[in-house]
N, C-alpha and C positions, 0 to 999 in steps of 0.2 A: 425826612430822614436823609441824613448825607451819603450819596455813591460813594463806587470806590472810586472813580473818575475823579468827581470834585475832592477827595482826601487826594488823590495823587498829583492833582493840580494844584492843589491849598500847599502841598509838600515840595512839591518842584519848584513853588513860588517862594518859601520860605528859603528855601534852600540856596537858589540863587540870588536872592533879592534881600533877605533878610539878613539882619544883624547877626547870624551865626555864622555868615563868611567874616564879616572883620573881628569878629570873636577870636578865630580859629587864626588868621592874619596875626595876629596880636599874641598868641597863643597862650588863649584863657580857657580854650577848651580842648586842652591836648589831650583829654582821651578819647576823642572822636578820631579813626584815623583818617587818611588823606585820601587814601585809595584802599578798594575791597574793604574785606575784614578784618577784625582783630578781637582776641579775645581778653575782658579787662576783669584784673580779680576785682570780686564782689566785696568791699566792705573800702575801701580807699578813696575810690573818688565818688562810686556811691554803691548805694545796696539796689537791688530787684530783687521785685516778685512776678514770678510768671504764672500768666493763668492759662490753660491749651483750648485748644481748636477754636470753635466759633464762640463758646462763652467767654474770650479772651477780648474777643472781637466786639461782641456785646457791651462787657466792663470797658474797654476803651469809650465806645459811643457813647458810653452815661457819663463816664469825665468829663466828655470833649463838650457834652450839653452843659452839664455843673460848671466849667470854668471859662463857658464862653469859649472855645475853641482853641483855649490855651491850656491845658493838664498838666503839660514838661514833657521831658521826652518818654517815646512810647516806639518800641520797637517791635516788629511782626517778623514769624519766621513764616517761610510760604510752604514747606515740606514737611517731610514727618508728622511730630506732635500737633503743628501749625501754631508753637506758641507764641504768647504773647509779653515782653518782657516790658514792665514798670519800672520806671529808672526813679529810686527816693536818695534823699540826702543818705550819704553814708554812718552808720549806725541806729538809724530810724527801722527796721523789721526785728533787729534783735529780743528786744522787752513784749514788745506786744504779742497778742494771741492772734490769728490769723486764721479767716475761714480756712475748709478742709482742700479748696480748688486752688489758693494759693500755695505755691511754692515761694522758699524763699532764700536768697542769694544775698550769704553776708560775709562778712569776715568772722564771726566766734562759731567756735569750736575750734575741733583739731583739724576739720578736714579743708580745703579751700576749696571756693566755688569759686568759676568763671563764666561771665557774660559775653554772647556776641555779641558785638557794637558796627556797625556799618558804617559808611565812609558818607558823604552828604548827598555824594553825586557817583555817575556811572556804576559799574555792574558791581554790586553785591548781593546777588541772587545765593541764597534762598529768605535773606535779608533784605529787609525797607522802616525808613520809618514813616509808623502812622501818624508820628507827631515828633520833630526834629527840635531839637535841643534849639532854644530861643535865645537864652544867655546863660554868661557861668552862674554856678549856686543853682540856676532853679532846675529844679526837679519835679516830681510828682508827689503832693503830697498826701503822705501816709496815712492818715483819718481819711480824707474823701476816697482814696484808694480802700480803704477797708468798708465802710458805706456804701461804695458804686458794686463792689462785688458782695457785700449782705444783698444790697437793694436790687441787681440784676439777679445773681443765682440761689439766694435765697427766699426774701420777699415776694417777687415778681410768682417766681414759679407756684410758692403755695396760694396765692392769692388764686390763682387761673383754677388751680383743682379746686378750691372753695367757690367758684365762682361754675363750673363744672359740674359738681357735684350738685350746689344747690340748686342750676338750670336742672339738671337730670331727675331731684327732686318734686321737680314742678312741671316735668312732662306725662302727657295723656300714658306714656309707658311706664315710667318709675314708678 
């Protein structure tokens, strides 16, 4: 299981070493800002889904296993809700159905959503990412994102009470 150490170090590596400085150089990823934060409408450069507190945290570590250590970008809020926002190509959450733990941040409708987005480097506290935008285009894609959250907060959790249940079943007490 990966720390939070090594995600901050694997982030801090990307970050300064990695092809999203000359990304950003070149300005192919203008909607990361430069410094702090910024808030980017949802449905333009891309859509999110956010999923809160530690189950967010969870659905990231099953992506980050499923793609090899590469999902696209993933950003963590550290306060409040403690959410966790999945950045997908823009208009990819609109059609589909979505577990009940996803929220989703798009451009349709009438109302606008907006996303925080954090800067690569220095203080944007209550923001980080778990996984920093690698190059333009890639995002996090929508199928594995809806599978990683079946398979952590759906699948996972019934399996343990059936797996609970049937222990309990088969003790000297039940």
């Amino acid at each position: 299981m990966t720390t939070v150490r090594q995600v901050r170090e694997t982030v801090a590596t990307r970050a300064h070493n990695g092809p999203v400085n000359a990304s950003i150089r070149r300005g192919e990823l203008g909607w990361v800002p430069a410094s702090g934060i910024q808030l980017r409408k949802a449905g333009v450069q891309f859509d999110a889904v956010r999923v809160d507190g530690d189950d967010g945290r969870r659905v990231a570590g099953c992506l980050e296993r499923m793609t090899n250590g590469d999902p696209g970008p993933i950003v963590a809020e550290g306060n409040g809700r403690r959410g966790t926002y999945f950045l997908l190509p823009p208009g990819s959450t609109v059609r589909n159905r979505w577990p009940a733990a996803a929220v989703r941040f798009n451009g349709a409708g009438p109302e606008r959503s907006y996303v925080p987005v954090p800067a690569l480097s220095g203080d944007t506290w209550p923001l980080s990412w778990l996984c920093p935008p690698t190059e333009p285009g890639r995002f996090v894609h929508p199928l594995l994102l809806c599978n990683a959250i079946v398979a952590v907060l759906v699948v996972a959790p019934a399996a343990e009470e059936y797996v609970r249940r049937a222990a309990g079943a088969h003790s000297p007490e039940g």
